[in-house]
Backbone as CSV, one residue per row, in Angstrom:
resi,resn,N_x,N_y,N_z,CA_x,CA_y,CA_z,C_x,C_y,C_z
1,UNK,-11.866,-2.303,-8.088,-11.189,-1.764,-9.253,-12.158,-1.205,-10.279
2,UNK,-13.528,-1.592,-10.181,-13.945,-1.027,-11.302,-14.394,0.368,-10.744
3,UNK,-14.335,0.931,-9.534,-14.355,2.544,-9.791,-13.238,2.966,-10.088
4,UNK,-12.291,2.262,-10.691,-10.966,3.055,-11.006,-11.160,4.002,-11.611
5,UNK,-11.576,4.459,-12.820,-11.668,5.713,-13.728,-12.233,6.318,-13.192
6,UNK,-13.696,6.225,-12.297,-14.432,7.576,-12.192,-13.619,7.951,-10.672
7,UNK,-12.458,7.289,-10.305,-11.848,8.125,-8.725,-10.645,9.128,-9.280
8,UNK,-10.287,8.401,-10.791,-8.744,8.852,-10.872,-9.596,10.319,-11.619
9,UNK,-10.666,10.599,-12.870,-11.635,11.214,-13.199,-11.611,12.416,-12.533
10,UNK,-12.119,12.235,-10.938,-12.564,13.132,-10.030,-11.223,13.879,-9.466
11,UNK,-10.072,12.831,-9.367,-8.444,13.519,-8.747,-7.849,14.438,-9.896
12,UNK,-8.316,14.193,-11.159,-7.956,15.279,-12.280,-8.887,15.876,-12.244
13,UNK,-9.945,16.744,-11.679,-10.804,17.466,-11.912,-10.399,18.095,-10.914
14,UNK,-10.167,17.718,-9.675,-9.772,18.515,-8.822,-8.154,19.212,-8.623
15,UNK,-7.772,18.267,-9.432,-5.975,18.901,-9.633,-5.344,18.948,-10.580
16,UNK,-6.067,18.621,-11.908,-5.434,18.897,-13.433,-5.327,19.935,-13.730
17,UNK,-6.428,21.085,-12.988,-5.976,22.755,-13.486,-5.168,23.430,-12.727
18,UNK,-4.681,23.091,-11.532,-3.796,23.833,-10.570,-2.904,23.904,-10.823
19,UNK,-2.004,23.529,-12.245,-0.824,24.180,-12.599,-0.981,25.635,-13.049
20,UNK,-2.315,25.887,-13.655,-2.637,26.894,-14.117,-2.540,28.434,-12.737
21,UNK,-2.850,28.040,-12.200,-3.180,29.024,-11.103,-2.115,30.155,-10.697
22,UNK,-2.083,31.234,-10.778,-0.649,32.016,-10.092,-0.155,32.061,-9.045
23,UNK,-1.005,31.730,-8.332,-0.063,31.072,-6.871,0.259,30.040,-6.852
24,UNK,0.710,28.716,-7.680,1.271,28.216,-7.970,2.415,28.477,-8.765
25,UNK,2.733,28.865,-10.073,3.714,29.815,-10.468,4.528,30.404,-10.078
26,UNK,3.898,31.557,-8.989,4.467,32.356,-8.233,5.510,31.232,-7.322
27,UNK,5.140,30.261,-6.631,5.878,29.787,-5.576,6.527,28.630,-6.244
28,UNK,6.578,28.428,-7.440,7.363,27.619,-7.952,9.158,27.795,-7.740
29,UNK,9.981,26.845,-7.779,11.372,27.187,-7.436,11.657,27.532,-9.007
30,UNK,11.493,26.976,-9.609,11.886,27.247,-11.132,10.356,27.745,-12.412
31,UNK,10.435,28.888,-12.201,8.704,29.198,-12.880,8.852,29.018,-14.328
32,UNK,10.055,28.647,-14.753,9.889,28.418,-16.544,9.418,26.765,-16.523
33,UNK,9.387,26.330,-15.242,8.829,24.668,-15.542,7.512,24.599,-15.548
34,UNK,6.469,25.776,-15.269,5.386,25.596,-15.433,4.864,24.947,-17.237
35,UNK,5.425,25.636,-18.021,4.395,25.075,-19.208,4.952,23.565,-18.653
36,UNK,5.945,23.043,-18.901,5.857,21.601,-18.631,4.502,21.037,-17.784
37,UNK,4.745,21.760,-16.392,3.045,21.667,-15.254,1.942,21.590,-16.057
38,UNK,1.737,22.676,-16.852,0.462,22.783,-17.462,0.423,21.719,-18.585
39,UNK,1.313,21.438,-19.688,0.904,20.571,-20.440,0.790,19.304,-19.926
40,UNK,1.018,18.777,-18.649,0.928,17.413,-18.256,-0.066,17.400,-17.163
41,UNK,-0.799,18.737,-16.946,-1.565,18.455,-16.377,-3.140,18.699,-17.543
42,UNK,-3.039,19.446,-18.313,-4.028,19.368,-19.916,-3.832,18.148,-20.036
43,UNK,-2.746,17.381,-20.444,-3.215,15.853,-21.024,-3.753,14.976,-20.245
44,UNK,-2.839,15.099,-19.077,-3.750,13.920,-18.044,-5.625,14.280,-17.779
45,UNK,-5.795,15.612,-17.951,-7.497,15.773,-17.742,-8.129,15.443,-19.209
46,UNK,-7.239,15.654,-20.465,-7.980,14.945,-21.310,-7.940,13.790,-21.327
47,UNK,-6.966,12.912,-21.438,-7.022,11.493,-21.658,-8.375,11.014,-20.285
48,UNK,-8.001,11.378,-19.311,-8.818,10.776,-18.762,-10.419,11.106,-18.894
49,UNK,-10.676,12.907,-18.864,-11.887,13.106,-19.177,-12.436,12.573,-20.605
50,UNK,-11.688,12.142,-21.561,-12.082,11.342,-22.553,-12.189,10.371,-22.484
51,UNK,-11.592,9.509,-21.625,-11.824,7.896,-21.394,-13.038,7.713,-20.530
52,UNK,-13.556,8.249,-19.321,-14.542,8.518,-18.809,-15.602,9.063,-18.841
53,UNK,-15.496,9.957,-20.267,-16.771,10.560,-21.230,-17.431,9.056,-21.479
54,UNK,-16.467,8.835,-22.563,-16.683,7.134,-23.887,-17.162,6.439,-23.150
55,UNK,-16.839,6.145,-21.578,-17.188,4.601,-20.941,-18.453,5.027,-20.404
56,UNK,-18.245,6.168,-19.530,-20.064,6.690,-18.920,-20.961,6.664,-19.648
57,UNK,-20.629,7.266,-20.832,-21.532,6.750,-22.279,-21.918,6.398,-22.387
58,UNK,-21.149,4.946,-22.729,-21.369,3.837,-23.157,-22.288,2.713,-22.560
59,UNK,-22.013,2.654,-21.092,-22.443,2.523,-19.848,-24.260,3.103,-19.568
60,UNK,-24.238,3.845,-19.436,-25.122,4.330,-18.857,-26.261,5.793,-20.258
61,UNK,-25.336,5.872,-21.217,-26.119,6.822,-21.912,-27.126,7.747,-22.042
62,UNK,-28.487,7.966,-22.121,-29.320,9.156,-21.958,-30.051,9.060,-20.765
63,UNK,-29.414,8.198,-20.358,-29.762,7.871,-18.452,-29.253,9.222,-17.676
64,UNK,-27.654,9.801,-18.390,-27.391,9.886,-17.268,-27.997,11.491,-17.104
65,UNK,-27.950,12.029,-15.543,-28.417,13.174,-15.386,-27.361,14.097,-15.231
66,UNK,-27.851,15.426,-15.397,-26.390,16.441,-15.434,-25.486,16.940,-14.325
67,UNK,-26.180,16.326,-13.047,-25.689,16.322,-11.792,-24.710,14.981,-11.791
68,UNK,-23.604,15.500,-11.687,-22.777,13.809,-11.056,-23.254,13.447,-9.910
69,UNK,-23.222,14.033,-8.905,-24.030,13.637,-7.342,-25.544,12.706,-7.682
70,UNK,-25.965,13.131,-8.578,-27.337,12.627,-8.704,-27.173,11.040,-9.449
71,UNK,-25.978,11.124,-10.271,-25.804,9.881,-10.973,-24.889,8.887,-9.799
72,UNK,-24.352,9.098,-8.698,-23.605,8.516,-7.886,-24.035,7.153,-7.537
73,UNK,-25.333,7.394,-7.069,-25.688,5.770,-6.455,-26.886,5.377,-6.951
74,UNK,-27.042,5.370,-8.502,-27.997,4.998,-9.212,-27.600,3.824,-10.266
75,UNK,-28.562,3.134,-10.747,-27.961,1.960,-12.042,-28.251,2.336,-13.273
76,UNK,-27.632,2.019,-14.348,-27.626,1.993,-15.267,-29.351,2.707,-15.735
77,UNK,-30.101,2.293,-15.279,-31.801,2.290,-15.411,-31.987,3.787,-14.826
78,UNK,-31.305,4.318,-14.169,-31.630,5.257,-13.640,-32.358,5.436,-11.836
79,UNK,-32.602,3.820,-11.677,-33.236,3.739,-10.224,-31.718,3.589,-9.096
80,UNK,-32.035,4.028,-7.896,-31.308,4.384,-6.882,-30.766,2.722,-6.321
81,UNK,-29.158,2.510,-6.011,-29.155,1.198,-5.849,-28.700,1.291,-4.064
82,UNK,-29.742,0.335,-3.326,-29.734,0.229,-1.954,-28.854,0.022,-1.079
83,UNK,-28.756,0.751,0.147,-27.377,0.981,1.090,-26.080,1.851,0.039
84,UNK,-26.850,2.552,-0.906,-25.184,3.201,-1.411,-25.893,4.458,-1.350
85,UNK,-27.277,5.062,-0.573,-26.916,6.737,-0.542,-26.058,7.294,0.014
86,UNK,-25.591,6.711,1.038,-24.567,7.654,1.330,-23.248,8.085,1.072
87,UNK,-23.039,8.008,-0.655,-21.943,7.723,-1.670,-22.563,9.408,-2.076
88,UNK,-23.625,9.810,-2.031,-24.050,11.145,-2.737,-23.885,12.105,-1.650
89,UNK,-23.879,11.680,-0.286,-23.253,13.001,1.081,-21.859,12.868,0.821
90,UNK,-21.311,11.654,0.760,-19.552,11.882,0.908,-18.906,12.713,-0.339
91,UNK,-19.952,12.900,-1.589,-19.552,13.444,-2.872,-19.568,14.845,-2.689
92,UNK,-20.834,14.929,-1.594,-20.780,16.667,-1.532,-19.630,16.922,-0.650
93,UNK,-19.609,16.375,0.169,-18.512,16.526,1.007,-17.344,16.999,0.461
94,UNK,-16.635,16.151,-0.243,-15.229,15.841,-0.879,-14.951,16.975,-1.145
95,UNK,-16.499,17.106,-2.407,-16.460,18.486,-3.326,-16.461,19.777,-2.691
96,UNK,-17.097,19.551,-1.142,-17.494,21.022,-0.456,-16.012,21.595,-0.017
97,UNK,-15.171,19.934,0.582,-13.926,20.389,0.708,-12.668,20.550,-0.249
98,UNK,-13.113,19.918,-0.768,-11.870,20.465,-2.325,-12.159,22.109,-2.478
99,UNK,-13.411,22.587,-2.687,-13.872,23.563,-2.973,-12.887,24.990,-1.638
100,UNK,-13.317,24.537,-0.812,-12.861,25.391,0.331,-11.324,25.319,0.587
101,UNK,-10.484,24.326,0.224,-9.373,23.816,0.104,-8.304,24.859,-1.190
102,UNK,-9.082,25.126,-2.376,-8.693,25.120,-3.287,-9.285,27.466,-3.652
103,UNK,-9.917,27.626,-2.794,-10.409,28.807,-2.315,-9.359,29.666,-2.479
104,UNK,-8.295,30.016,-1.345,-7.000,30.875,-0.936,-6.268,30.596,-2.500
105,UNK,-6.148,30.458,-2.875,-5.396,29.999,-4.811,-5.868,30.802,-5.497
106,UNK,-7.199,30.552,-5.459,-8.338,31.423,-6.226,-8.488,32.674,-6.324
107,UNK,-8.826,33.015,-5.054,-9.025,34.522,-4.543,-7.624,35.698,-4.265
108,UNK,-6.863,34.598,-4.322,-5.514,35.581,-3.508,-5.283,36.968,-4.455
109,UNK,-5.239,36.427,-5.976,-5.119,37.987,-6.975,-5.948,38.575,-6.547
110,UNK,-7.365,38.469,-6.592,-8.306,39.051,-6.428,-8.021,39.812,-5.172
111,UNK,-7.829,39.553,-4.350,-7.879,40.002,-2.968,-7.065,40.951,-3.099
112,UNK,-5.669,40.284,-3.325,-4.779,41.330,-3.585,-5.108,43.123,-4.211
113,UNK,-5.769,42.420,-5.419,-6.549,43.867,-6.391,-7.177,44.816,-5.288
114,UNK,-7.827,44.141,-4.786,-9.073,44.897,-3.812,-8.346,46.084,-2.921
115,UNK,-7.671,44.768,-2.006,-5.744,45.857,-1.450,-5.696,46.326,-1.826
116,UNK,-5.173,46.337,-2.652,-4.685,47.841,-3.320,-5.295,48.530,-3.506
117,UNK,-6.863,48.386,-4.377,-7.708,49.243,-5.021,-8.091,50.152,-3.061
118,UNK,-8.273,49.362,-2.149,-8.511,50.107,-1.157,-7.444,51.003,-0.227
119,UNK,-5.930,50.747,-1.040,-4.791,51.017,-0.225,-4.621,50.766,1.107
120,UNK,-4.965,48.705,0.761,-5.074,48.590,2.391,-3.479,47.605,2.780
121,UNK,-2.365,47.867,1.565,-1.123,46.798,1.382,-0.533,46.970,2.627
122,UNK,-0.827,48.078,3.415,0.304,48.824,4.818,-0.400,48.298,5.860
123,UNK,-1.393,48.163,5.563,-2.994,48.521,7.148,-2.681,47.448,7.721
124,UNK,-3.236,47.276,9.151,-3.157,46.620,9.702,-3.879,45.464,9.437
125,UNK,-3.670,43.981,10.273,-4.033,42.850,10.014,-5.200,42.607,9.785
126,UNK,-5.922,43.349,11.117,-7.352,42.897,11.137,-8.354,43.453,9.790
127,UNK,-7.450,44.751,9.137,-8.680,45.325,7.630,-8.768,44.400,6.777
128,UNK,-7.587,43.791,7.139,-7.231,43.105,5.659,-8.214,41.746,5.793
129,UNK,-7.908,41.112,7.004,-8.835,39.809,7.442,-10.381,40.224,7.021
130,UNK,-10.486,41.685,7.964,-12.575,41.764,7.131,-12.690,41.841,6.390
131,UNK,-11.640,42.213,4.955,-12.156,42.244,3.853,-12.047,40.965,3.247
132,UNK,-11.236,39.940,3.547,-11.393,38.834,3.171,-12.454,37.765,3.572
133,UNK,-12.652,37.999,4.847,-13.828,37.056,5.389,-15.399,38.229,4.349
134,UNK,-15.339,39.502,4.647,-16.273,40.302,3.586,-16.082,39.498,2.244
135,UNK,-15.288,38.977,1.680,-15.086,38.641,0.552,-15.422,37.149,0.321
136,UNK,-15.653,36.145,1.134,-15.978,35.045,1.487,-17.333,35.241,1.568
137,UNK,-18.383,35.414,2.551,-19.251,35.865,2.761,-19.930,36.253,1.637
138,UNK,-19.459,37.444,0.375,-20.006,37.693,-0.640,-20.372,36.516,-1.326
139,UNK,-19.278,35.514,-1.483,-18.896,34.378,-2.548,-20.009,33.324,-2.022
140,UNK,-20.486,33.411,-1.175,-21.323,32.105,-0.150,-22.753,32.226,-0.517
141,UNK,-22.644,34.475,-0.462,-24.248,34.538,-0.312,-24.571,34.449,-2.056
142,UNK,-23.448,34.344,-3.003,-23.862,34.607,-4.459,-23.989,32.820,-4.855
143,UNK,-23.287,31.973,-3.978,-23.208,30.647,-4.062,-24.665,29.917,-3.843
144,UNK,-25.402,30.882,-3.159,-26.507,30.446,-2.083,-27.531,30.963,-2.994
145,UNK,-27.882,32.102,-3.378,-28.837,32.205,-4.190,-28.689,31.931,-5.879
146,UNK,-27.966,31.761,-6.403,-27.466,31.106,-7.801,-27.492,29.221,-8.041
147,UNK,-27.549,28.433,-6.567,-27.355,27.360,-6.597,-28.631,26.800,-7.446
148,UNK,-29.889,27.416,-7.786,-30.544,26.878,-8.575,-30.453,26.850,-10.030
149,UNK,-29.222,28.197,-10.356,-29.172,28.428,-11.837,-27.567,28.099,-12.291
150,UNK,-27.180,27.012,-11.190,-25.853,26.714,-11.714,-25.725,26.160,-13.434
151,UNK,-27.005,24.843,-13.362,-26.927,24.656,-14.948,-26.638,25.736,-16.280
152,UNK,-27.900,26.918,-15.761,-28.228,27.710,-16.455,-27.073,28.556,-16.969
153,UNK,-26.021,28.833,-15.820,-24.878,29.468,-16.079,-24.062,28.948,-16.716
154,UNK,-23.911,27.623,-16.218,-23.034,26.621,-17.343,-23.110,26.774,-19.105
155,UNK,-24.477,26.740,-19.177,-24.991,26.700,-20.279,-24.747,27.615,-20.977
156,UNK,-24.844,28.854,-20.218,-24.387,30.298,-20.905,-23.339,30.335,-20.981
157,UNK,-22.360,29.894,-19.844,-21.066,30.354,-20.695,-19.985,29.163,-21.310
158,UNK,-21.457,28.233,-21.247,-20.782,26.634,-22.283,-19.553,26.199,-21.211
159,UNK,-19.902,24.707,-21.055,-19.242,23.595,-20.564,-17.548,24.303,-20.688
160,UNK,-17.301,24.514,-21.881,-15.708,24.613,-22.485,-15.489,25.919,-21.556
161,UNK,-15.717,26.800,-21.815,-15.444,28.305,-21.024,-15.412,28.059,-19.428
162,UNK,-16.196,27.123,-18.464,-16.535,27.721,-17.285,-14.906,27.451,-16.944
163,UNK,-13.824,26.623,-16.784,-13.110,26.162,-16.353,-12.191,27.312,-16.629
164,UNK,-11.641,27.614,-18.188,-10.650,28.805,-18.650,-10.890,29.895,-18.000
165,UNK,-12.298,30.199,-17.523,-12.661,31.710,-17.561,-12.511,31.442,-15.808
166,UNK,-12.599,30.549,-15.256,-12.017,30.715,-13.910,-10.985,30.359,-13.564
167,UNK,-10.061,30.280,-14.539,-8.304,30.341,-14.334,-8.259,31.341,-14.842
168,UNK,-8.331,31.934,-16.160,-8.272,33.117,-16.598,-8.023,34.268,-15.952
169,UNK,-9.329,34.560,-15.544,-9.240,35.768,-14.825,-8.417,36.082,-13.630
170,UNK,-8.119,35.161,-12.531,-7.513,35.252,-11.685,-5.899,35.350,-12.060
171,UNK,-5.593,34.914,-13.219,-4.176,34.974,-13.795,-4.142,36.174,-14.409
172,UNK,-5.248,37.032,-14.877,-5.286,38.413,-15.358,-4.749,39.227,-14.198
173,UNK,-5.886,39.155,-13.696,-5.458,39.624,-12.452,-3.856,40.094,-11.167
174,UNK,-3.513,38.786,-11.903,-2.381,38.621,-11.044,-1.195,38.795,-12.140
175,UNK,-1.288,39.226,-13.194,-0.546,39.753,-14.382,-0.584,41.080,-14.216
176,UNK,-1.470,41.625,-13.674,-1.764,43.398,-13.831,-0.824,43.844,-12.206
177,UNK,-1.264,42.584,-11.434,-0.341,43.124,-10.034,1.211,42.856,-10.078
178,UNK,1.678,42.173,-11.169,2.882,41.646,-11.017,3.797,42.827,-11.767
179,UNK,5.065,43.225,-11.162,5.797,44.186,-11.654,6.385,43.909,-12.732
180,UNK,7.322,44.698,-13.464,7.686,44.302,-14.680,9.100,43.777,-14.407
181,UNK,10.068,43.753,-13.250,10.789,43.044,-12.862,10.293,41.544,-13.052
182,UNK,9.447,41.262,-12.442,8.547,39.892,-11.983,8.349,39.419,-13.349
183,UNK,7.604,39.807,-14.220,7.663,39.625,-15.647,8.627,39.162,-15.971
184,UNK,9.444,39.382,-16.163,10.638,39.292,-16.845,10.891,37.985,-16.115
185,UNK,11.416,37.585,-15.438,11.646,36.318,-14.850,10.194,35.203,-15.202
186,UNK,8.966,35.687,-15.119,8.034,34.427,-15.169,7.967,34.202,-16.828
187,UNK,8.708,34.758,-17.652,8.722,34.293,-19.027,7.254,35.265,-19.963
């Protein structure tokens, strides 16, 4: 029980913003229930990301490092505690698959845009597949050489922004593709 907060922590990080998303919306049976979605999924990531700020804190303080993976199987002191590394592979893991899991949500406006921008909405299956696996591929090789300046990016566009600005845009996105019929119904 005492990893309770930092498991429930990690299940709102990975699913407190997915009300936000437009493919969620979109496939909702009733899309005026989203603000309800979204405000109960905002509170549940604050209350908890605030209760798990205060206690990690409190806990562990200028110990801790800015990598969660790195703080996983370490003590309070900062030294590594024995037979628990492999608590920092299952973290990448989780995260590699939440990540890849949570992908098709992400990209779908985007993709969509591209469609169109290439007038590929008619074409056959397979254009559409290379431009998406092309579009994967991009995201991997920018994943792959940036992985050293993830902090750095953070930093630039501040802790608060990275999260909005990657719901954001994809909801822009998918605002500019949506007709004005469609409008009208999503409120």
């Amino acid at each position: 029980w005492h990893n309770l907060w930092s498991s429930f922590s990690l299940f709102v990080y990975a699913y407190g913003n997915i009300p936000c998303l437009p493919a969620i919306l979109v496939s909702m049976k009733n899309p005026k229930d989203q603000n309800k979605a979204l405000g109960w999924g905002f509170i549940s990531s604050l209350l908890c990301y605030g209760a798990v700020s205060i206690i990690g804190f409190a806990g562990y303080g200028a110990l801790l490092n800015p990598s969660f993976i790195v703080n996983i199987s370490t003590d309070p002191e900062g030294n590594p505690i024995p037979h628990l590394h492999y608590l920092q592979s299952i973290a990448c893991f989780a995260f590699s698959l939440k990540l890849q899991l949570s992908l098709p949500l992400l990209a779908t406006p985007v993709l969509l845009v591209l469609e169109h921008a290439l007038k590929m909405r008619n074409s056959k299956a397979i254009f559409r597949i290379l431009l998406r696996a092309a579009f994967v591929c991009f995201m991997c090789v920018v994943a792959y050489f940036c992985a050293d300046e993830l902090a750095a990016l953070a930093g630039l566009f501040g802790a608060c922004l990275t999260t909005p600005l990657s719901l954001l845009f994809p909801g822009i996105v998918h605002w500019k593709l949506t007709s004005s019929k469609k409008r009208a119904v999503l409120g």
